[in-house]
C-alpha positions as CSV (number, residue, x, y, z in Angstrom):
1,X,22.3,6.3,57.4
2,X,26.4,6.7,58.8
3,X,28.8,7.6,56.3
4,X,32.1,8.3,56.4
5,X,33.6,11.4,54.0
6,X,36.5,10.7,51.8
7,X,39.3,12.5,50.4
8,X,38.2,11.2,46.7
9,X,36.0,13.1,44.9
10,X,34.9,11.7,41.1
11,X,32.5,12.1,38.7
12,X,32.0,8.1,37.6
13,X,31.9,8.9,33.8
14,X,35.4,10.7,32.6
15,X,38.2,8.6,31.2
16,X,39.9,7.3,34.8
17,X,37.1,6.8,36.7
18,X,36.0,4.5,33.5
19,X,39.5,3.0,33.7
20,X,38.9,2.5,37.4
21,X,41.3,5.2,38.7
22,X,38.8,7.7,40.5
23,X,41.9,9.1,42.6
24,X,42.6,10.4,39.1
25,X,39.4,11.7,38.1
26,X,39.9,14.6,35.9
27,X,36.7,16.4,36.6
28,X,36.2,20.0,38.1
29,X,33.2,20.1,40.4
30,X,30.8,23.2,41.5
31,X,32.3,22.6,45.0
32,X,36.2,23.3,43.6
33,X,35.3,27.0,42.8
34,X,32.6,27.7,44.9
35,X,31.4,26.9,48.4
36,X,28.2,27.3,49.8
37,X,29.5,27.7,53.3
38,X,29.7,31.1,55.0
39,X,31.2,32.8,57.9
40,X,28.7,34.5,60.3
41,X,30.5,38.0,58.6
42,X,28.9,36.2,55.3
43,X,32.9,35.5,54.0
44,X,33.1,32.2,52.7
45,X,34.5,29.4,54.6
46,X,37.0,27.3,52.3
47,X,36.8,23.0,53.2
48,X,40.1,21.4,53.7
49,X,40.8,18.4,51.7
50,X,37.3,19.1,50.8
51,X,36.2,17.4,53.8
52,X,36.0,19.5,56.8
53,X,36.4,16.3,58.4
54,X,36.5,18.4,62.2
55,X,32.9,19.6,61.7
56,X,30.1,17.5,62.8
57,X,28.2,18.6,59.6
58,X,29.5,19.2,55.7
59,X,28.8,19.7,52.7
60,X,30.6,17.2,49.9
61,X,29.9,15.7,47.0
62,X,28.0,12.6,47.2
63,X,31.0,10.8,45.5
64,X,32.5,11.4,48.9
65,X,30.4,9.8,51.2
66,X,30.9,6.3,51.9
67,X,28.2,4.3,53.0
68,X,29.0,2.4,57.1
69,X,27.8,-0.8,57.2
70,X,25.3,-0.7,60.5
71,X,27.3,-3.7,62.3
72,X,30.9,-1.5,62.1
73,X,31.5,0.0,65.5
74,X,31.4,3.7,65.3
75,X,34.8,4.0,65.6
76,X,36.2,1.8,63.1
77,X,34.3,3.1,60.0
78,X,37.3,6.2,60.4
79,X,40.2,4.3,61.1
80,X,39.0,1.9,57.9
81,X,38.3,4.6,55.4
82,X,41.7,5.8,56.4
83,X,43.4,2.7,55.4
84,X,41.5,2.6,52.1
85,X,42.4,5.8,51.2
86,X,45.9,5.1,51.9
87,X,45.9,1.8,49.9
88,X,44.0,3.7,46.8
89,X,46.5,6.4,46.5
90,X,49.4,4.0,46.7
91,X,47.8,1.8,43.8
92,X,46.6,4.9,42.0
93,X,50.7,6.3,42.4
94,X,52.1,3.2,40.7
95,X,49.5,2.4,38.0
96,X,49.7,6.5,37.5
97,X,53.5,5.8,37.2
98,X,53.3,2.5,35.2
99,X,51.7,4.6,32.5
100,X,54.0,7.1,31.9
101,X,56.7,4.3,31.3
């Protein structure tokens, strides 16, 4: 199956993911102190964003990958996921903000 990785990682079960705020998640996952990936020297090799969305293979948590629905052009899944992300950390900003009022 096609997936697409996101930026947002969450665990589904602490306080904002229950509230519906996973761009808030609170959790620390194994992936955040460790990886698994290593250099061909054996040094470890550190994801950006947690993605290494340049590679052509990664390692994430399965939080981050999105499912692409098999009629979406290949293209479009990124460009889409993108936007969503986008949109999510705007709404996640202002209800983040809304509750400190």
């Amino acid at each position: 199956q096609r997936v697409v990785v996101s930026l947002v990682r969450h665990c589904g079960t602490c306080a904002r993911c229950g509230a519906g705020e996973p761009t808030l998640c609170d959790a620390r996952f194994p992936l955040d102190e460790r990886t698994p990936l290593r250099s061909a020297g054996g040094g470890p090799i550190v994801q950006g964003l947690r993605t290494a969305a340049f590679a052509e293979e990664v390692v994430v948590h399965a939080s981050q990958a999105v499912p692409v629905p098999p009629h979406l052009p290949r293209l479009d899944a990124p460009v889409l996921v993108l936007l969503l992300i986008v949109v999510l950390m705007i709404w996640s900003s202002a209800t983040d903000a809304g509750s400190r009022r």
